[in-house]
FIDO-36919 format. One record per residue (C-alpha): residue in three letters; x, y, z; residue number from 1. Coordinates in pm, 1 decimal, decimal comma, padded with zeros to 6 digits, always signed. Each point is the difference from the previous one (the first is absolute). Example, Ala and Ser with C-alpha at 12.3 -4.5 7.8 and 13.67 -1.06 7.14 Angstrom:
BEGIN
ATOM residu        x        y        z num
ATOM    ALA +01230,0 -00450,0 +00780,0   1
ATOM    SER +00137,0 +00344,0 -00066,0   2
END
This chain:
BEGIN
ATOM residu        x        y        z num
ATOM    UNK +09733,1 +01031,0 +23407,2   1
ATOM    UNK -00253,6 -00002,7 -00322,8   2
ATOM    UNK -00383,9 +00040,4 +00139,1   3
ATOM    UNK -00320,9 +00087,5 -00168,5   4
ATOM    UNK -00215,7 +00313,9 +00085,2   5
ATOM    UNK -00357,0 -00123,3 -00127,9   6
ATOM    UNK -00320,1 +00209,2 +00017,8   7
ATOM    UNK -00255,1 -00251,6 -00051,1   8
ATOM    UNK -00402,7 -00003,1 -00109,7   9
ATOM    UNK +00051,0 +00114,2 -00308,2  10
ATOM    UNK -00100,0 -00227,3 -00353,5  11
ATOM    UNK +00257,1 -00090,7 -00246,9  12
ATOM    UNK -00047,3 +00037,4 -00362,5  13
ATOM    UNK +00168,4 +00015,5 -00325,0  14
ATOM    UNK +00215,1 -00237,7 -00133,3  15
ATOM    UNK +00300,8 -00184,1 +00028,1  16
ATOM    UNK +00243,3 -00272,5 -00155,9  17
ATOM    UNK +00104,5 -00287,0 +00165,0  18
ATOM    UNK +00353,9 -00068,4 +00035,9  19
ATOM    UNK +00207,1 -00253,8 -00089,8  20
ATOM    UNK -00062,2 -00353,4 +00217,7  21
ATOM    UNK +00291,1 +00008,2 +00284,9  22
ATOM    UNK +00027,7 -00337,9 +00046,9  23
ATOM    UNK +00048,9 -00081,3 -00347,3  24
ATOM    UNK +00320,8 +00303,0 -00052,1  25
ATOM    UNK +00140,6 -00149,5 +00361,2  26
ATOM    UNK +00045,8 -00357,8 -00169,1  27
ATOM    UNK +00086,9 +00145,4 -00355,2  28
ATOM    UNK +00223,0 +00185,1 +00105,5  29
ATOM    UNK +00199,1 -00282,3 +00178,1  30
ATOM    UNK -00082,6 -00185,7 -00320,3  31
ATOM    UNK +00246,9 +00230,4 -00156,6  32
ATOM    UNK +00303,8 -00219,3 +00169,7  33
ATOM    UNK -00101,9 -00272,8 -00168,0  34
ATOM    UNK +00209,7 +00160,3 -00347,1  35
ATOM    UNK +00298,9 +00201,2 -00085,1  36
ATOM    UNK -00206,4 +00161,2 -00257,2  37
ATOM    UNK -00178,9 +00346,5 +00072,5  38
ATOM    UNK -00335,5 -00044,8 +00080,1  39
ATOM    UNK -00318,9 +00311,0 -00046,8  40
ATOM    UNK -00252,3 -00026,8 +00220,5  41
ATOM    UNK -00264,6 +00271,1 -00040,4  42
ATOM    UNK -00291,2 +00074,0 +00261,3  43
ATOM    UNK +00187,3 +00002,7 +00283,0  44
ATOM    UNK -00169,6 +00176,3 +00297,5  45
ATOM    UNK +00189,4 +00290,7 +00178,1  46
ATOM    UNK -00030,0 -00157,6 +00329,6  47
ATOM    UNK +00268,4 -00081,4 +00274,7  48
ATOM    UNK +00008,0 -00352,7 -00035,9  49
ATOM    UNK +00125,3 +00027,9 -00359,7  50
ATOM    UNK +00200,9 +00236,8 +00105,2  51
ATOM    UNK +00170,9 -00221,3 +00247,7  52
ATOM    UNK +00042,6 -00320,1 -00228,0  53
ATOM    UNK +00150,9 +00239,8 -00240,3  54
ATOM    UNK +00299,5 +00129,2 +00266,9  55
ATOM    UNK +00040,2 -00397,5 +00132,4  56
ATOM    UNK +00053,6 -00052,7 -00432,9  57
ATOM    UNK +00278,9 +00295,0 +00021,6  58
ATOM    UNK +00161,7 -00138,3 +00282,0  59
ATOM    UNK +00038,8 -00363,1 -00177,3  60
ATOM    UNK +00185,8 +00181,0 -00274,1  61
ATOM    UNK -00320,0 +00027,1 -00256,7  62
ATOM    UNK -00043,3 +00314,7 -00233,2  63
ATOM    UNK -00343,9 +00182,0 +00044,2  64
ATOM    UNK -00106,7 +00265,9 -00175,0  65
ATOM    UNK -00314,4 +00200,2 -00090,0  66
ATOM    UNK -00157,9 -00021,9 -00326,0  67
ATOM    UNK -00116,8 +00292,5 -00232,6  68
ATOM    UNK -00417,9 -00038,3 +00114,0  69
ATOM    UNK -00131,9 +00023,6 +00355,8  70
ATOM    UNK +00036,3 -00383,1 +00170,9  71
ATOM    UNK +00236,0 -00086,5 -00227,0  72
ATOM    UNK +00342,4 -00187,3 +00148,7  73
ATOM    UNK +00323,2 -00154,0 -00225,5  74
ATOM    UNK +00184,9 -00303,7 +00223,9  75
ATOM    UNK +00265,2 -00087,7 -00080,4  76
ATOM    UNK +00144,8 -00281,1 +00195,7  77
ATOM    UNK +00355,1 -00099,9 -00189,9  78
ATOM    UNK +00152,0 +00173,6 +00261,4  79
ATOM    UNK -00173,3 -00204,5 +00211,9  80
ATOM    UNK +00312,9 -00010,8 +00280,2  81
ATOM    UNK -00087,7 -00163,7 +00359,0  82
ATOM    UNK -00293,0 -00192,0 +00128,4  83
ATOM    UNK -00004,2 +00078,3 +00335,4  84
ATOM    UNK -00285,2 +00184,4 +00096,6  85
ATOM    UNK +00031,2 +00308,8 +00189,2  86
ATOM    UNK -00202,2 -00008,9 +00379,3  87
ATOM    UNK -00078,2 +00388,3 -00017,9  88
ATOM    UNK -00222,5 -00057,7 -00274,4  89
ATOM    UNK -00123,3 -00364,7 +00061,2  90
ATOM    UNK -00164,7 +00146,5 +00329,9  91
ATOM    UNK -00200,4 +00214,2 -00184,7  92
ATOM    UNK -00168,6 -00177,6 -00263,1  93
ATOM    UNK -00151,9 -00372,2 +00002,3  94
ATOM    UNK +00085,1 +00024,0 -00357,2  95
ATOM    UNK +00376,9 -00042,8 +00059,9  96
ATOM    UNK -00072,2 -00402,4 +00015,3  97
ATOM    UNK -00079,0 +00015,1 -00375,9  98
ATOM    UNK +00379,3 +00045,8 -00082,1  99
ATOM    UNK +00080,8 -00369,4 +00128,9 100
ATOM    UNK -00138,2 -00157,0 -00290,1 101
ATOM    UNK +00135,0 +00174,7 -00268,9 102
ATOM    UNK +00364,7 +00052,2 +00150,3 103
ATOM    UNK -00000,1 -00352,5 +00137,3 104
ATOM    UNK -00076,3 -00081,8 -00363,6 105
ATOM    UNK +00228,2 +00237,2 -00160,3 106
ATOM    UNK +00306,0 -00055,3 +00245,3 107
ATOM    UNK -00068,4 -00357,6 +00143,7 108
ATOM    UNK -00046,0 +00162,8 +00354,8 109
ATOM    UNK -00133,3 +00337,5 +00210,7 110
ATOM    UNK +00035,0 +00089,7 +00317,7 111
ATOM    UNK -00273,4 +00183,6 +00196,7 112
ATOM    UNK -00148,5 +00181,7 +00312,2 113
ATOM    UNK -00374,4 -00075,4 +00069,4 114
ATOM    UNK -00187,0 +00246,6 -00164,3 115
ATOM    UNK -00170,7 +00284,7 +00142,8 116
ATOM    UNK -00375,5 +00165,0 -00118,0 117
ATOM    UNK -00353,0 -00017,4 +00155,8 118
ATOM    UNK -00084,3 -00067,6 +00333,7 119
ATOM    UNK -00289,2 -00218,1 -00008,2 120
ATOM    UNK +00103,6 -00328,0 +00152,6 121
ATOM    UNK +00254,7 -00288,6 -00075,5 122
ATOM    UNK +00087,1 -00036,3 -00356,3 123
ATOM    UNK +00175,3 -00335,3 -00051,8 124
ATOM    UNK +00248,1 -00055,5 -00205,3 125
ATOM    UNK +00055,3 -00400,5 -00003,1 126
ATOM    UNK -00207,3 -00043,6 -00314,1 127
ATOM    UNK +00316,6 +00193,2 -00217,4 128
ATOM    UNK +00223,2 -00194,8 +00184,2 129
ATOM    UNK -00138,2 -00304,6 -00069,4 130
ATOM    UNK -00052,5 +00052,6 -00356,5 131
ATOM    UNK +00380,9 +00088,7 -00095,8 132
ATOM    UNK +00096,0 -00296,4 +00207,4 133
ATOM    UNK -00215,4 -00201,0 -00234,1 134
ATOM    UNK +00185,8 +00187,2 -00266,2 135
ATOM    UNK +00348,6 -00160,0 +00121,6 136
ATOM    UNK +00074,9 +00284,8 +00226,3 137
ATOM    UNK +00158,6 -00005,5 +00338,7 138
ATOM    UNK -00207,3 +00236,2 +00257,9 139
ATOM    UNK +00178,2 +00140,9 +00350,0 140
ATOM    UNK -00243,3 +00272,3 +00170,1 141
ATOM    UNK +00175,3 +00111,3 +00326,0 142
ATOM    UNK +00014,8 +00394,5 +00062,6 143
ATOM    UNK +00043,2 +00085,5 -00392,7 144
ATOM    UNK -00103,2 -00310,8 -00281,4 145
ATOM    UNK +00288,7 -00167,7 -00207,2 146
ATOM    UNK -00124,5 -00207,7 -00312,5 147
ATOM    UNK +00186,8 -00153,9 -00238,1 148
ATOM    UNK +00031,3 -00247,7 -00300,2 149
ATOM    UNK +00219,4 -00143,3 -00240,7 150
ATOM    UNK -00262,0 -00055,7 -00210,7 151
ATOM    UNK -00372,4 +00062,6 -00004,5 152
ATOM    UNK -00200,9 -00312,3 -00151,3 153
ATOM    UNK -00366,1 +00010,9 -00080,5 154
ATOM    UNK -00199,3 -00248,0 +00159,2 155
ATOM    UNK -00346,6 -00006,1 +00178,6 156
ATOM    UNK -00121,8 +00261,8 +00250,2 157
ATOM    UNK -00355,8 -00012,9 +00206,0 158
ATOM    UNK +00012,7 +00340,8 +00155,4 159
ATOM    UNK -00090,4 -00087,3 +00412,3 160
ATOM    UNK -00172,6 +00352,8 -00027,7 161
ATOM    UNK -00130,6 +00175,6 -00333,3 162
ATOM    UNK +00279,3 +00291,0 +00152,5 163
ATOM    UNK -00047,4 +00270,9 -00263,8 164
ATOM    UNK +00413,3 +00095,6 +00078,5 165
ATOM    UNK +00131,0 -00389,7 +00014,7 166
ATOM    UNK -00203,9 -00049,7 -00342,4 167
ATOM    UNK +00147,5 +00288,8 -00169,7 168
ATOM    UNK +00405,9 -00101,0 +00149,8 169
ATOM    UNK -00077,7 -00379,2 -00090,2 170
ATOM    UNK -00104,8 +00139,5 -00358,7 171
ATOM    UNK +00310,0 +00213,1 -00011,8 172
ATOM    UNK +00241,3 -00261,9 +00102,9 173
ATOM    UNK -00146,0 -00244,5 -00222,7 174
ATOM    UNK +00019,1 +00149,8 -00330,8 175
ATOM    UNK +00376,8 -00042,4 +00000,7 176
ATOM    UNK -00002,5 -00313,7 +00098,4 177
ATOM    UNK +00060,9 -00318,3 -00149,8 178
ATOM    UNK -00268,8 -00212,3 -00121,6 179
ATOM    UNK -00385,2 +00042,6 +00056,3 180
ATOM    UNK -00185,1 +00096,5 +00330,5 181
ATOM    UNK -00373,3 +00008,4 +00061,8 182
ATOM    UNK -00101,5 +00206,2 +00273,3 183
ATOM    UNK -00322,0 -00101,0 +00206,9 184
ATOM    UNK -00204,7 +00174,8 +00243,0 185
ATOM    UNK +00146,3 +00371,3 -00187,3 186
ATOM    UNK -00142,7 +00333,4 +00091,9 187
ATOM    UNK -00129,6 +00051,3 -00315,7 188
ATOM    UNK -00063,8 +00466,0 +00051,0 189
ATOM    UNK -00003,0 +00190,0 -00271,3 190
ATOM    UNK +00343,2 +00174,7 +00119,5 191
ATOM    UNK +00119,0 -00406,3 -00019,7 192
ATOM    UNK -00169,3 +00025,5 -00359,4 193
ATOM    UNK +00225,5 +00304,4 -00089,8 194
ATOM    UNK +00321,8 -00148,3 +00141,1 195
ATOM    UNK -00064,5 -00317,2 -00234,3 196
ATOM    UNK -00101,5 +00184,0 -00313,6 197
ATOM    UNK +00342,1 +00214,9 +00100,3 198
ATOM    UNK +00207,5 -00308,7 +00010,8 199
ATOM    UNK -00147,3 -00144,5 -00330,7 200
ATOM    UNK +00106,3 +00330,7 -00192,5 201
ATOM    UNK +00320,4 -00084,5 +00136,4 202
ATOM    UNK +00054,7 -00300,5 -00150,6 203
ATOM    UNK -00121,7 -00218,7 +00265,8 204
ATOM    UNK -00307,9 -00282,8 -00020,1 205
ATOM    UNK -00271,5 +00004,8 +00245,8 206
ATOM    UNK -00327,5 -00132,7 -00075,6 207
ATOM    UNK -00315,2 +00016,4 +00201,8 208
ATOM    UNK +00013,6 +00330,4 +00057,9 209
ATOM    UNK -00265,6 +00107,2 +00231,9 210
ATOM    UNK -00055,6 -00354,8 +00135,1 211
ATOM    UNK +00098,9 -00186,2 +00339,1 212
ATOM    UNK +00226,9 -00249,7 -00226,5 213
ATOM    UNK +00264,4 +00193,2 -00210,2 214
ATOM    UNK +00255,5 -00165,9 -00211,6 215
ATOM    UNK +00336,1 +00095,5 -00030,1 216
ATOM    UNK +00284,0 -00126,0 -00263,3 217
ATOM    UNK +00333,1 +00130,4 +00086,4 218
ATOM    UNK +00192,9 +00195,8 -00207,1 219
ATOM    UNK +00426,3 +00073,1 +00010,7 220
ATOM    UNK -00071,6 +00371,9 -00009,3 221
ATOM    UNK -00298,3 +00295,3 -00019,6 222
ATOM    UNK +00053,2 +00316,0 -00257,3 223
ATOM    UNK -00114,9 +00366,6 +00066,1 224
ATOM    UNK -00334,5 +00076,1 -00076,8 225
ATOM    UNK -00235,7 +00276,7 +00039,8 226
ATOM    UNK -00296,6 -00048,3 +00286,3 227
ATOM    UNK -00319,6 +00183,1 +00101,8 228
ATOM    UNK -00110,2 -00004,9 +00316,8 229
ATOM    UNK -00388,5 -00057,2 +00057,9 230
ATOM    UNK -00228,8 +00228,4 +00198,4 231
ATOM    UNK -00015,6 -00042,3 +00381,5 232
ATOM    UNK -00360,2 -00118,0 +00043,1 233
ATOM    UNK +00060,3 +00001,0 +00398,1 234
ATOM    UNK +00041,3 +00390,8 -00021,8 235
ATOM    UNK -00276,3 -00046,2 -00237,0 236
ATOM    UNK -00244,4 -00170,8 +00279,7 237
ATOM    UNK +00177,0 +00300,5 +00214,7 238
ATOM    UNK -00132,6 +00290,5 -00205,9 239
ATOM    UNK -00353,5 -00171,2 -00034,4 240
ATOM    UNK -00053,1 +00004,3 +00386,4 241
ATOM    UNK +00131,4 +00283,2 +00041,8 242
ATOM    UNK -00258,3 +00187,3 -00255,6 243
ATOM    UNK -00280,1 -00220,0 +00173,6 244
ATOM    UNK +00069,5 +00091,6 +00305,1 245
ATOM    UNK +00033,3 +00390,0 -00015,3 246
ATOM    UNK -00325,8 +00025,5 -00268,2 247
ATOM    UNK +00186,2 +00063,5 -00246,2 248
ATOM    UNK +00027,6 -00076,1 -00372,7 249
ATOM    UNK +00303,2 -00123,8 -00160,4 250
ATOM    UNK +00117,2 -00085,0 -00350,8 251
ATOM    UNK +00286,2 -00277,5 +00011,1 252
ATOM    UNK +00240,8 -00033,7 -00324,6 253
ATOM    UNK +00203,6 -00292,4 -00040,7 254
ATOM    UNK -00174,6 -00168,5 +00257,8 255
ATOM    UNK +00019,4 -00327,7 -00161,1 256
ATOM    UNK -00387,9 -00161,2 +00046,1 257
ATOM    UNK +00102,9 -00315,9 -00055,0 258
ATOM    UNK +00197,9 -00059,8 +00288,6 259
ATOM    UNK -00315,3 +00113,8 +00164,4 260
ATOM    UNK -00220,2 -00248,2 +00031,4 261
ATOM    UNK -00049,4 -00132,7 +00342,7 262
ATOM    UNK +00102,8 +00338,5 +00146,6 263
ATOM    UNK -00356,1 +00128,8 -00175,7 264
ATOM    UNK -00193,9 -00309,1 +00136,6 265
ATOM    UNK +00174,0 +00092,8 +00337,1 266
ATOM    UNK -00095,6 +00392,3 -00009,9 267
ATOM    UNK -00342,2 -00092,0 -00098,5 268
ATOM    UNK -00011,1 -00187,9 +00340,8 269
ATOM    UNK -00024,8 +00352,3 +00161,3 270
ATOM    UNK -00197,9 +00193,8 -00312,3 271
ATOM    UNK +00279,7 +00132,1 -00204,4 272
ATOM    UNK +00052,4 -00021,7 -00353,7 273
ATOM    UNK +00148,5 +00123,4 -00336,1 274
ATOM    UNK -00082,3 +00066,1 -00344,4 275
ATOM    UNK +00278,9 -00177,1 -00221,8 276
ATOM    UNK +00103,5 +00206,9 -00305,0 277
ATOM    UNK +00298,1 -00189,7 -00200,2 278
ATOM    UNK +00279,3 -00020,1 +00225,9 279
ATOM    UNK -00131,9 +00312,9 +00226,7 280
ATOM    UNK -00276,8 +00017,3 +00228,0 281
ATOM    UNK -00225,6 +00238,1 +00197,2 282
ATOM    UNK -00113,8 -00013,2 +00325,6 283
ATOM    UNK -00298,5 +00216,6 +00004,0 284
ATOM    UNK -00136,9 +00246,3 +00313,6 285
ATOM    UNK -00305,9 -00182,6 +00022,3 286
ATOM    UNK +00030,1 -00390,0 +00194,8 287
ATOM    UNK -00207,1 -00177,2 +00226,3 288
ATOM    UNK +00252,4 +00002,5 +00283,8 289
ATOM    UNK -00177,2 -00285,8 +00169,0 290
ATOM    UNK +00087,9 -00322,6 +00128,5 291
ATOM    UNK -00186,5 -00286,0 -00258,3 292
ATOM    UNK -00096,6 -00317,4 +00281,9 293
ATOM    UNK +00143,6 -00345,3 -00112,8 294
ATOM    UNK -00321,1 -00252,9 -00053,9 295
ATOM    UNK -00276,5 -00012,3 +00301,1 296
ATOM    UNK +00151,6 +00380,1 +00120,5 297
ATOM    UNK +00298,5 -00139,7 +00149,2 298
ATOM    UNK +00345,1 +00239,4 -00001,5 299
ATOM    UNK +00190,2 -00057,2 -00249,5 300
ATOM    UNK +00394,3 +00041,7 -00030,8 301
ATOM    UNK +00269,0 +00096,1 -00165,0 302
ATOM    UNK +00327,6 -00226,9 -00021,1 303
ATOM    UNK +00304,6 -00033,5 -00149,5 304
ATOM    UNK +00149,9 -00312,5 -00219,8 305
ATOM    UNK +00310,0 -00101,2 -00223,4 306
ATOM    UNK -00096,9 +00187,2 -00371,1 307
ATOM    UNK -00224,2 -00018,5 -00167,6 308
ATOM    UNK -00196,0 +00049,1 +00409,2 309
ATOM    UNK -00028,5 +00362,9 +00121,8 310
ATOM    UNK +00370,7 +00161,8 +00028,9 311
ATOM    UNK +00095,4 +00015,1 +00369,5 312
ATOM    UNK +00174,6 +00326,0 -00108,9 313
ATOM    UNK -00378,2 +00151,4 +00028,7 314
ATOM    UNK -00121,2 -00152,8 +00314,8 315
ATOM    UNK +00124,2 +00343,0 +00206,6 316
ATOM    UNK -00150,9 +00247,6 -00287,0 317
ATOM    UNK -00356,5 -00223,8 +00014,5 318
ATOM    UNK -00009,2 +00002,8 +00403,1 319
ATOM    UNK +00043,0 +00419,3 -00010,4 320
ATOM    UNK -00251,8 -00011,3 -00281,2 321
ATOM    UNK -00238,4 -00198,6 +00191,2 322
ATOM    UNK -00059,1 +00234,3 +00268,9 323
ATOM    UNK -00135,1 +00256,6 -00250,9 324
ATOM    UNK -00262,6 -00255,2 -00084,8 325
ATOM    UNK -00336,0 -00084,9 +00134,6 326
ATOM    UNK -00030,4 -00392,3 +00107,5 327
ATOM    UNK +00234,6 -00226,3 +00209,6 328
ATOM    UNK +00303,8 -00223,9 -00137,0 329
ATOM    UNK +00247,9 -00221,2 +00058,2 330
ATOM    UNK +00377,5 +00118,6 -00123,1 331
ATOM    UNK +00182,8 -00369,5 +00024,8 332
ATOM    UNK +00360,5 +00101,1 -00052,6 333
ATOM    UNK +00164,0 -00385,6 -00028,4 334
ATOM    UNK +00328,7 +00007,6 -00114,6 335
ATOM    UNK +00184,5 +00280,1 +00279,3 336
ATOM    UNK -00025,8 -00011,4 +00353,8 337
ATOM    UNK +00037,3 +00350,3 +00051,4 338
ATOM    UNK -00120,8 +00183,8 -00259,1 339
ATOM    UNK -00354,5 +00045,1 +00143,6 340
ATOM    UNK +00179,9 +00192,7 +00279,2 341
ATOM    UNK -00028,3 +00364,3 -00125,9 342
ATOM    UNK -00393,7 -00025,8 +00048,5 343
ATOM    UNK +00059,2 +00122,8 +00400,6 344
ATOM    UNK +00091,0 +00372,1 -00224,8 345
ATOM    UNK -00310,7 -00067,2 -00203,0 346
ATOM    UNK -00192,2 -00045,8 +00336,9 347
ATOM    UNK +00163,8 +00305,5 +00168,7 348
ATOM    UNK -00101,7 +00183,1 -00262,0 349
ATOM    UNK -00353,8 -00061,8 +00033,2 350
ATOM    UNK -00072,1 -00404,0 -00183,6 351
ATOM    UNK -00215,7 -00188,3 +00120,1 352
ATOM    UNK +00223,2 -00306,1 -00049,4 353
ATOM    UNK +00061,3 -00382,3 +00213,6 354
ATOM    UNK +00324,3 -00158,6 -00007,2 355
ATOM    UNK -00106,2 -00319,8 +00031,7 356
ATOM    UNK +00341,9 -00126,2 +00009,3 357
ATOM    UNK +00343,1 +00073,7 -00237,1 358
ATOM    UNK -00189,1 -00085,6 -00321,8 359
ATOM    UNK -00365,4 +00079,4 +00056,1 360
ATOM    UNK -00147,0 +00331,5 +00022,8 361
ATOM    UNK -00419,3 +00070,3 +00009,3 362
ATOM    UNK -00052,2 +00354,6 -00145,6 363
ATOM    UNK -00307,0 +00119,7 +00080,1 364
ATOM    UNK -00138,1 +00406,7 -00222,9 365
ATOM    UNK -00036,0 +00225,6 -00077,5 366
ATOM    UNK +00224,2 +00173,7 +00280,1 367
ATOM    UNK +00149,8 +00356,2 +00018,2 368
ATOM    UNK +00328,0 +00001,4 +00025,9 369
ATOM    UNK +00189,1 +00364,1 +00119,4 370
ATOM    UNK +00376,6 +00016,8 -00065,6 371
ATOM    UNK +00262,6 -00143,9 +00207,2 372
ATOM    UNK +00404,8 -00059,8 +00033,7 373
ATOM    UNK +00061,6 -00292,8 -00166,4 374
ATOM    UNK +00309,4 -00210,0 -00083,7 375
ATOM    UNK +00073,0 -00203,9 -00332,3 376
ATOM    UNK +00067,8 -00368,0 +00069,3 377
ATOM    UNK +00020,2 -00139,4 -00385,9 378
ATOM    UNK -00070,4 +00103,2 -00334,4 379
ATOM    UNK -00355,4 -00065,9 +00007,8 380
ATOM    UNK -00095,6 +00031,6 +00326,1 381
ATOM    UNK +00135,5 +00388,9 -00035,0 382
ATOM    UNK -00186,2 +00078,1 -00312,4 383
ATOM    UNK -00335,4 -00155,5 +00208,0 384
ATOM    UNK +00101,1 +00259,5 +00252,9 385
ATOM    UNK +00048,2 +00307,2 -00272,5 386
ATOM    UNK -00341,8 -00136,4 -00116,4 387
ATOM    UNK -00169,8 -00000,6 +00341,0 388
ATOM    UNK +00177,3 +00366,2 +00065,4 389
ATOM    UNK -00191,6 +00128,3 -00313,6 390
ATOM    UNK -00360,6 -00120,3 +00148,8 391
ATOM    UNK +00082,6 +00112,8 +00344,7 392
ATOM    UNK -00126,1 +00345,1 +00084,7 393
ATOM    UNK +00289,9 +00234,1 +00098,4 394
ATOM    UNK +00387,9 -00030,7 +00009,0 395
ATOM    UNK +00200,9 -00309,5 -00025,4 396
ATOM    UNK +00375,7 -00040,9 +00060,4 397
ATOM    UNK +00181,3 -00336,6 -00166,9 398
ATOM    UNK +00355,3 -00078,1 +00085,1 399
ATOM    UNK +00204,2 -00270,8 -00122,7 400
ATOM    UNK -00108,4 +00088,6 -00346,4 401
ATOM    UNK +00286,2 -00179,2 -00134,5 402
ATOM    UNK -00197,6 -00279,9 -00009,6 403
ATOM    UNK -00236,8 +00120,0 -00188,8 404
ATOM    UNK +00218,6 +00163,7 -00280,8 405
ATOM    UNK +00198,5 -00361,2 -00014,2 406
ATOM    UNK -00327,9 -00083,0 -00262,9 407
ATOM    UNK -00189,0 +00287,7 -00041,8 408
ATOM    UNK +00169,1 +00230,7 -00319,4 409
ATOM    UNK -00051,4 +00356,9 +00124,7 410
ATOM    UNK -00282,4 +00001,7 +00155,2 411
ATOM    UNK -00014,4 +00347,0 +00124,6 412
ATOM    UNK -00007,7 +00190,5 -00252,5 413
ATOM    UNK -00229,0 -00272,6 -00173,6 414
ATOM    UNK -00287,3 +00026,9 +00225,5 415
ATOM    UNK +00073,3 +00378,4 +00058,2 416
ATOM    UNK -00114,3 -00005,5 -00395,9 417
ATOM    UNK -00307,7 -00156,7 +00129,6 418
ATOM    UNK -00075,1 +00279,3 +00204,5 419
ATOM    UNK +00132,3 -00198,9 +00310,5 420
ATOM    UNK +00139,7 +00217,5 +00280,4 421
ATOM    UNK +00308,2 -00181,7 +00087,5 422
ATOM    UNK +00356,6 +00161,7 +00107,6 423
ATOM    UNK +00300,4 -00170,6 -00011,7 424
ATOM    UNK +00263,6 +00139,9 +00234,5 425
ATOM    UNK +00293,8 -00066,8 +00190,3 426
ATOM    UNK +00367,1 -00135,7 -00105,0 427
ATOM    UNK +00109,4 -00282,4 -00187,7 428
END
């Protein structure tokens, strides 16, 4: 098995690029069902998840090819052959729930395992059922999940959850279908954003892009078209902790600012901050590092919220930061019953952290942390733990480090250019 060797206490610094936003390729990608046409998507991280979607594509029958520049991917789906998809790969990625919509769409039906990915709690997935039921579909969900449709026919839709997945499969299914369909209560991310603006160079019509209300007028069929992918400002609020916390100074390219806005009001919470320079930014050596009191000196937190709200993506990376930081907070995690649950590592290691219960966590620094075995639960939650092995003072082992490299785009080497001492051994 994959594990990390990390040697921790020392700063990062230099610079770095952000890469492409994973969960806008994960829906793009399955966007590409939507048209026999060939399809260039550029950006695309080098990250397992992509990876993944791209053999479940193969196995449904879909040409994929890399393109002449780094990121670059041709689908083609004319071949487009079966729409069953394959269990192997469903278990891996939550991602593999994004192909309903587009095959259902493309085929009139799709038949499905539940999907696999992080382990942070129960992830529902009534609110995509509901919506292509809406749609005119027919919905079974026993072991594996069989929808079909003659027909798809706009109508209607107020989402039961703002599900960032069941808004991006309702939009999918929709844009083929017949008639009009207004879509309340949508996730409205800026990975949602990129799927939308995808669709419309497609040939499709979605308006209110970046709302909660987007409107959709069908169309008989989508065209190729050529896509880029947005950077991933959750790696984004990854590399800004993780310079924070070491001491270190970092210069971020790419890192798309304007997707930035409450995760600066949030970091600012704990005395971090940036300098802005066009569409890069630099987080300097020199921050406060101190916990700023709400009103009357009472502790302040930190908590997640449907966009434009603080990602819950960067709860796990602001908890690890915290502990580097002089004050006391509250880390209110609402949206994942377990994700909070890799803080007993944090505490092992040295944090001086209360789990209040599954979603709160009081986080009291600065603390010393000294390195530790740890285990990768989720994406996240794994790069808060490379993070937290960096601060610590001596060695660090992470296994499980699948999880990590399911959204991070080689991140060894990456921080090894930022003078990180990080290992990467074991088989594949």
């Amino acid at each position: 098995m994959r594990e990390y060797i990390i040697e921790g206490g020392v700063p990062v610094r230099g610079e770095v690029t952000a890469a492409g936003n994973k969960n806008a390729a994960l829906p793009c990608i399955a966007a590409t069902l939507l048209t026999a046409e060939p399809v260039v998507l550029r950006n695309i991280p080098e990250i397992e998840d992509v990876q993944v979607m791209f053999e479940v594509l193969q196995h449904l029958g879909v040409k994929v090819d890399r393109g002449s520049s780094p990121g670059e991917w041709i689908v083609a789906a004319g071949s487009l052959s079966r729409n069953v998809v394959p269990a192997e790969q469903a278990r891996r990625i939550r991602a593999s729930i994004l192909l309903a919509g587009p095959l259902l769409a493309r085929t009139g039906s799709v038949e499905l395992p539940p999907p696999g990915g992080d382990v942070i709690g129960r992830r529902r997935l009534d609110t995509h059922f509901l919506a292509f039921e809406a749609l005119g579909a027919t919905v079974e969900t026993n072991d594996v999940y069989r929808v079909s449709a003659g027909s798809l026919t706009g109508t209607e839709l107020f989402l039961d959850e703002a599900s960032v997945t069941a808004t991006e499969n309702a939009i999918m299914a929709a844009v083929l279908a017949e008639g009009s369909t207004v879509i309340e209560n949508a996730a409205s991310e800026p990975h949602i954003q990129d799927l939308c603006h995808m669709l419309n160079s497609m040939g499709a019509h979605i308006t209110g892009i970046g709302s909660n209300i987007l409107r959709i007028t069908g169309v008989r069929e989508l065209h190729g078209a050529e896509f880029t992918i947005g950077s991933d400002f959750m790696e984004v609020g990854s590399f800004i902790g993780l310079a924070a916390a070491t001491r270190g100074e970092l210069l971020i390219r790419k890192a798309a600012p304007q997707h930035l806005k409450m995760t600066r009001i949030v970091f600012a919470r704990i005395g971090i901050s940036w300098q802005v320079m066009g569409e890069d930014l630099l987080v300097p050596a020199e921050q406060s590092l101190r916990v700023r009191p709400d009103l009357g000196g009472m502790v302040p937190k930190i908590d997640d919220a449907p966009w434009p709200g603080f990602p819950p993506d960067l709860t796990s990376i602001m908890t690890v930061v915290a502990t580097q930081v002089a004050g006391t907070i509250l880390i209110h995690e609402k949206m994942f019953e377990s994700r909070m649950f890799f803080v007993d590592k944090l505490i092992g290691m040295g944090a001086r952290i209360v789990l209040c219960d599954p979603h709160r966590a009081v986080v009291t620094g600065p603390c010393r942390l000294t390195g530790s075995e740890l285990v990768s639960p989720d994406v996240r939650a794994g790069m808060a733990m490379v993070i937290a092995a960096l601060c610590a003072q001596g060695t660090s082992h992470i296994h499980n480090v699948y999880q990590i490299e399911r959204g991070y785009e080689k991140l060894v080497p990456r921080l090894q250019a930022l003078g990180a001492k990080i290992t990467r051994n074991g088989a594949e």
